[in-house]
C-alpha positions as CSV (number, residue, x, y, z in Angstrom):
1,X,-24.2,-5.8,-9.9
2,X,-20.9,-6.2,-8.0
3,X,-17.9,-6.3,-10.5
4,X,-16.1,-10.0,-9.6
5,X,-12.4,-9.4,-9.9
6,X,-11.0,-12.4,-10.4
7,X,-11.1,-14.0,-14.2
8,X,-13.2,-17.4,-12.3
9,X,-13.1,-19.1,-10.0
10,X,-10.1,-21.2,-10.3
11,X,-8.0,-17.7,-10.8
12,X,-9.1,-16.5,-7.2
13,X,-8.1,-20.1,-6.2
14,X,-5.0,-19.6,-7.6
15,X,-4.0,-16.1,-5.8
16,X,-4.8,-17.6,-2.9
17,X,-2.5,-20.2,-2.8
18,X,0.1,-18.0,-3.7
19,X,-1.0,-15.9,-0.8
20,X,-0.5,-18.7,1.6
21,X,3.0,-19.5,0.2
22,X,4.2,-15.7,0.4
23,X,2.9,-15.6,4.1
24,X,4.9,-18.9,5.0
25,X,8.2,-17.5,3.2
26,X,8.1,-14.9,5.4
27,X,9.0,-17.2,8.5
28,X,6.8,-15.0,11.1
29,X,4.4,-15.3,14.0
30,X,1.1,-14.1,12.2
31,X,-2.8,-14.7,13.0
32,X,-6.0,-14.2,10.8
33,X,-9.0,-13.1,11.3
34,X,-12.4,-11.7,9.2
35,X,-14.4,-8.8,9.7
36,X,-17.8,-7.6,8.4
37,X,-18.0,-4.2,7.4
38,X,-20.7,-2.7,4.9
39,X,-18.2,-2.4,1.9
40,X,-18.1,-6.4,2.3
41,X,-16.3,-8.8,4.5
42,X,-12.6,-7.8,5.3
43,X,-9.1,-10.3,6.2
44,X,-7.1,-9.0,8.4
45,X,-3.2,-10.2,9.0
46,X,-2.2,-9.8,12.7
47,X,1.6,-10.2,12.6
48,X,3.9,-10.2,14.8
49,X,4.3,-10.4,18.9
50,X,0.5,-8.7,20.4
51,X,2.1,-7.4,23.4
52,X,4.1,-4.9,21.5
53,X,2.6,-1.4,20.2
54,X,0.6,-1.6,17.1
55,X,0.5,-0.3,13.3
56,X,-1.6,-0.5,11.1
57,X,-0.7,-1.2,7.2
58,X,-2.4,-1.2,4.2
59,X,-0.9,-3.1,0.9
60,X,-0.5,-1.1,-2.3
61,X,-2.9,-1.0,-5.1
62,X,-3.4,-4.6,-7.1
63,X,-1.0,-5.2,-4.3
64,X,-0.9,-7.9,-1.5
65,X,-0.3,-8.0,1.7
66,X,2.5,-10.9,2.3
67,X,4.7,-8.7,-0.2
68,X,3.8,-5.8,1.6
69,X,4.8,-7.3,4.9
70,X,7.6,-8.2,3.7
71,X,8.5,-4.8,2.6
72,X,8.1,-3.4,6.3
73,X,9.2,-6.6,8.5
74,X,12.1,-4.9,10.1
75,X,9.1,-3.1,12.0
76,X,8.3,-6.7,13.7
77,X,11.2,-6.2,16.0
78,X,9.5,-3.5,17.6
79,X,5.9,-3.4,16.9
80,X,2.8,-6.0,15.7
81,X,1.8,-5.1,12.1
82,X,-1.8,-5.1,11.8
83,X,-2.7,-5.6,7.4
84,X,-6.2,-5.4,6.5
85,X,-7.0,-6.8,2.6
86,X,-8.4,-4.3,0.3
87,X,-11.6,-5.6,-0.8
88,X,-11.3,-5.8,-4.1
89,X,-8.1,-6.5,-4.8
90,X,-5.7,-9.4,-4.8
91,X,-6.1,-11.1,-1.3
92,X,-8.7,-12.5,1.1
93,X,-11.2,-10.0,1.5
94,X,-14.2,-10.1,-0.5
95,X,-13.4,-10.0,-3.9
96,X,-15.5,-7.4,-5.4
97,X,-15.2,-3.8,-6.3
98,X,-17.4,-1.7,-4.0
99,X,-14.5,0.9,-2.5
100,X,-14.8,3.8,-5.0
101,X,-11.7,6.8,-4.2
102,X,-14.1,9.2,-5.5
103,X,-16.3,8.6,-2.8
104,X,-14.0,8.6,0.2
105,X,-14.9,4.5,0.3
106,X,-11.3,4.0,1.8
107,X,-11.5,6.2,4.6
108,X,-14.8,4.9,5.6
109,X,-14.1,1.4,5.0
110,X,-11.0,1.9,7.3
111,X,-13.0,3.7,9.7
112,X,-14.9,0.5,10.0
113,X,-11.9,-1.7,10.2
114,X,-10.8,0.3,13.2
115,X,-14.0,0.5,14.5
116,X,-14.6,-3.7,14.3
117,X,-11.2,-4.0,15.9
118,X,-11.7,-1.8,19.1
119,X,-8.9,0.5,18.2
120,X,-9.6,4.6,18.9
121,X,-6.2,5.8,17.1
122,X,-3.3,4.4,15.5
123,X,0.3,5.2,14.0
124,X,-0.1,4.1,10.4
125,X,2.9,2.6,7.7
126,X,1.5,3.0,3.8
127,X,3.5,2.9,0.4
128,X,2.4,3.7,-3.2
129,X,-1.9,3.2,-3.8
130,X,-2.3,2.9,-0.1
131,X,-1.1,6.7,0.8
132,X,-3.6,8.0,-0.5
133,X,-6.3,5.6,1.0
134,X,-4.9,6.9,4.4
135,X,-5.5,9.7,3.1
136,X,-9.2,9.5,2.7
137,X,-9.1,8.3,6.9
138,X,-7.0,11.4,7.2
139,X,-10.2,13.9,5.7
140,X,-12.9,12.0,7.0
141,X,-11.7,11.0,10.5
142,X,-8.2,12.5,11.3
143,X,-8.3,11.5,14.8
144,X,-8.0,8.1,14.2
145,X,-4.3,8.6,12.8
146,X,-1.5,8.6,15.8
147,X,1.5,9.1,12.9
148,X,1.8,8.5,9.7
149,X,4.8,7.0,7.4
150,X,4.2,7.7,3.5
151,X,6.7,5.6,1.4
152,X,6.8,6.3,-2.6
153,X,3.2,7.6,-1.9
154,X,0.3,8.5,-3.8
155,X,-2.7,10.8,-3.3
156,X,0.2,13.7,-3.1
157,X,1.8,14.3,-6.6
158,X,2.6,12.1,-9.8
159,X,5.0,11.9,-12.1
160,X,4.8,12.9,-16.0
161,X,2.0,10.6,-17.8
162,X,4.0,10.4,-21.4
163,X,6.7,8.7,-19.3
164,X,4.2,6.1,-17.7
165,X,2.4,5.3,-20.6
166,X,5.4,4.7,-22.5
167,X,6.9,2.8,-20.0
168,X,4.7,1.1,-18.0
169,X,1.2,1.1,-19.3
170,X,1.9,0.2,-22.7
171,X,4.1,-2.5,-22.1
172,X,1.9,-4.2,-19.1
173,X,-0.9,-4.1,-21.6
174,X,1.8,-5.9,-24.4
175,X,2.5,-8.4,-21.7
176,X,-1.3,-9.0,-20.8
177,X,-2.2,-9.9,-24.4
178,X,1.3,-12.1,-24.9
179,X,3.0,-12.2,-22.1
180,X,6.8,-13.4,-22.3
181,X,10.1,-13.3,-19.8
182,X,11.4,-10.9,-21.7
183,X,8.8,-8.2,-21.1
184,X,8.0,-9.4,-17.7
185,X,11.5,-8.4,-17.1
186,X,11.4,-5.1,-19.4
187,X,8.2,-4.1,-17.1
188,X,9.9,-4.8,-13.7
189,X,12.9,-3.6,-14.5
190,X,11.1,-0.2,-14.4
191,X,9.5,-0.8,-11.1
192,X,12.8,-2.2,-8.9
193,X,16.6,-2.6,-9.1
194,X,16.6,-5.7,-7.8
195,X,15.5,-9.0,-9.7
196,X,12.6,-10.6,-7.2
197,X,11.5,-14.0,-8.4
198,X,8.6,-13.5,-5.4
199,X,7.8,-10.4,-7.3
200,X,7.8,-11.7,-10.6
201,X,5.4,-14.4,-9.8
202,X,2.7,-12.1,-8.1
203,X,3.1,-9.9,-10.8
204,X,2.4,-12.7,-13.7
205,X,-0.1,-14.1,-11.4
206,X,-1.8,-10.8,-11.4
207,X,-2.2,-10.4,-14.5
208,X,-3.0,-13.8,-15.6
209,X,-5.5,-14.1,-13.1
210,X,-7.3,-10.8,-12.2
211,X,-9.0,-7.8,-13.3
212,X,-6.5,-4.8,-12.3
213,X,-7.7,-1.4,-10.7
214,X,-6.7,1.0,-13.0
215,X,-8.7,4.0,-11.9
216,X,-5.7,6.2,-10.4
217,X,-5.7,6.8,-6.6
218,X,-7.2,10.5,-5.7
219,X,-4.6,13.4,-4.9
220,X,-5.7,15.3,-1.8
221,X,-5.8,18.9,-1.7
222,X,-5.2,21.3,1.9
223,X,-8.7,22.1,2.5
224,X,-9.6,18.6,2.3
225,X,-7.1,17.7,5.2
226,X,-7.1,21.3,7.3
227,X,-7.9,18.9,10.3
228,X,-4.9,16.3,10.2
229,X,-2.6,17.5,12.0
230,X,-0.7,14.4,13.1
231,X,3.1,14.1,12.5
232,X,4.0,12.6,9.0
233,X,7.0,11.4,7.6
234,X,7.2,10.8,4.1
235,X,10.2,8.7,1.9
236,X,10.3,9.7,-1.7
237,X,12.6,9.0,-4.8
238,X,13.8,11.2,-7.4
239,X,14.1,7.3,-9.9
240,X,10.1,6.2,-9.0
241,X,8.6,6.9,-11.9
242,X,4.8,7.0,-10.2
243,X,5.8,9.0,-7.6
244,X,9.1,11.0,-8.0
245,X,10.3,13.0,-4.5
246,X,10.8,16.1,-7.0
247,X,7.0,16.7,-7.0
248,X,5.8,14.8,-3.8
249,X,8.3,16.6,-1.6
250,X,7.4,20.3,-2.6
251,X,3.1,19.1,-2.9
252,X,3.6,17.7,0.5
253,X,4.7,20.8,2.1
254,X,1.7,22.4,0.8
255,X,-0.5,20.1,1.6
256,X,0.1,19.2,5.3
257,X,-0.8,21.5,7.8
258,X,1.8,20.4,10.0
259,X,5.2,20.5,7.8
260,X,6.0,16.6,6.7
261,X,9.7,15.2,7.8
262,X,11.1,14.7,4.4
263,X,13.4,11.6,3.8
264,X,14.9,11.5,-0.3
265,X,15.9,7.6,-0.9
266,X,18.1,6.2,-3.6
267,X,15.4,3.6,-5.3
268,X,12.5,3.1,-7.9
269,X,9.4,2.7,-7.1
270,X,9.3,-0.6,-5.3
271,X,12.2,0.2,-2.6
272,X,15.1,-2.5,-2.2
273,X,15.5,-4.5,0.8
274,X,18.7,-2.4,1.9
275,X,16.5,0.7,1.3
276,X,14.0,-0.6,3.5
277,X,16.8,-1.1,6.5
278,X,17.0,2.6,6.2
279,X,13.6,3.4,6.0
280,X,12.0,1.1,8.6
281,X,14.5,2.3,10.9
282,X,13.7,5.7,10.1
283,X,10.0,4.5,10.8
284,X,10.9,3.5,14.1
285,X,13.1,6.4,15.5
286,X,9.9,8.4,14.3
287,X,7.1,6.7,15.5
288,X,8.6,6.4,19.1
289,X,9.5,10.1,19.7
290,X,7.2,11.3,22.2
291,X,4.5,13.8,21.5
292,X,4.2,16.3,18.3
């Protein structure tokens, strides 16, 4: 029986609203549109002007997409963000849990997302829980992946677990059972260096209102990805607990064929908003070099 991942109802109700708020803060030309795929029935974001190259971006785990455009928008000015929902998770897609990392599910559902939307190969943008489901495309179907731009990813290297228990998985589950603005601060405080009141919301929202993913995104070793050999570019901090560039860095250079550009960044793990002017600049110098 498919695992519902919303507490009722009403909760799903609820995210969705927020949803449709976050997308309207944003202040951006965006279209929707739903896909069938056999993992269940997939929303897509189309943002952006069509007539300018594409990307393709995936949110983060228990993540959602507005927040995640809004973490690459600066990429607008240049190219139209394409943002599929994870089914799954916190969004529009079909809200229960049939994409299992152990299985490869993301690759193949993303294979299928491509596939419904006519599009042979594509530069992708991921951060966090989302590297490592482009890294799933990257084994199973590594042609499909033009570029790729990891920020504070997974599916590479993590950080010490006595440190993220203590920190962060002890006090979320605190905050689930009495939740408070003083540990909702404690918790995010963690996360970013910047007070987001967006941020807080979702995050509340989230755990008021769904049943998290907690099974950990899969770390990829080089025989699994001997046949991606497209350029990567990977932005990484030493302060992200979940992801810290002293162990992705030196895992990514042994785990990518073709040796990743490496870009250290001052932040924890969800970047700020001048941190992202760097990056997405970064992105864009990247992506539109020609060839190799």
């Amino acid at each position: 029986m498919k695992k519902f991942v919303y507490k009722n109802k009403k909760a799903m109700e609820r995210m969705h609203s927020f949803y449709d708020r976050a997308m309207a803060s944003l202040g951006i030309k965006y279209r929707e549109e739903y896909t069938d795929t056999s993992y269940g029935r997939t929303h897509i974001i189309i943002a952006g002007d069509e007539t300018k190259p594409r990307i393709l971006t995936v949110h983060g785990g228990n993540g959602i997409t507005p927040i995640n455009l809004a973490l690459f928008r600066r990429l607008l000015d240049n190219y139209c963000l394409i943002a599929p929902d994870v089914i799954g998770m916190p969004g529009k897609s079909d809200p229960y849990r049939t994409l299992d990392t152990n299985r490869e599910d993301f690759g193949k559902w993303l294979t299928e997302v491509l596939d419904r939307m006519g599009i042979d190969r594509i530069p992708f943008v991921v951060s966090s829980y989302s590297s490592a489901m482009a890294l799933s495309l990257a084994r199973i179907s590594p042609e499909r992946i033009e570029k790729i731009a990891l920020v504070v990813p997974s599916g590479i290297a993590h950080g010490p677990l006595i440190p993220i228990i203590r920190t962060m998985t002890v006090p979320m589950m605190k905050y689930y059972f009495a939740p408070s603005e003083k540990a909702l601060g404690g918790i995010m405080s963690v996360m970013s260096d910047q007070d987001d009141e967006q941020m807080n919301e979702f995050f509340d929202l989230m755990m008021s209102s769904y049943k998290m993913e907690m099974r950990p995104p899969k770390e990829y070793k080089r025989e699994e990805l001997e046949q991606f050999r497209a350029p990567v570019i990977i932005f990484a901090s030493d302060n992200d607990i979940f992801f810290p560039a002293s162990r992705v860095f030196p895992g990514a250079r042994l785990l990518f064929v073709k040796r990743p550009v490496c870009c250290r960044v001052r932040c924890k793990h969800l970047p700020s908003e001048r941190t992202m002017r760097y990056v997405c600049a970064k992105i864009t110098k990247f992506f539109s070099q020609e060839g190799d």
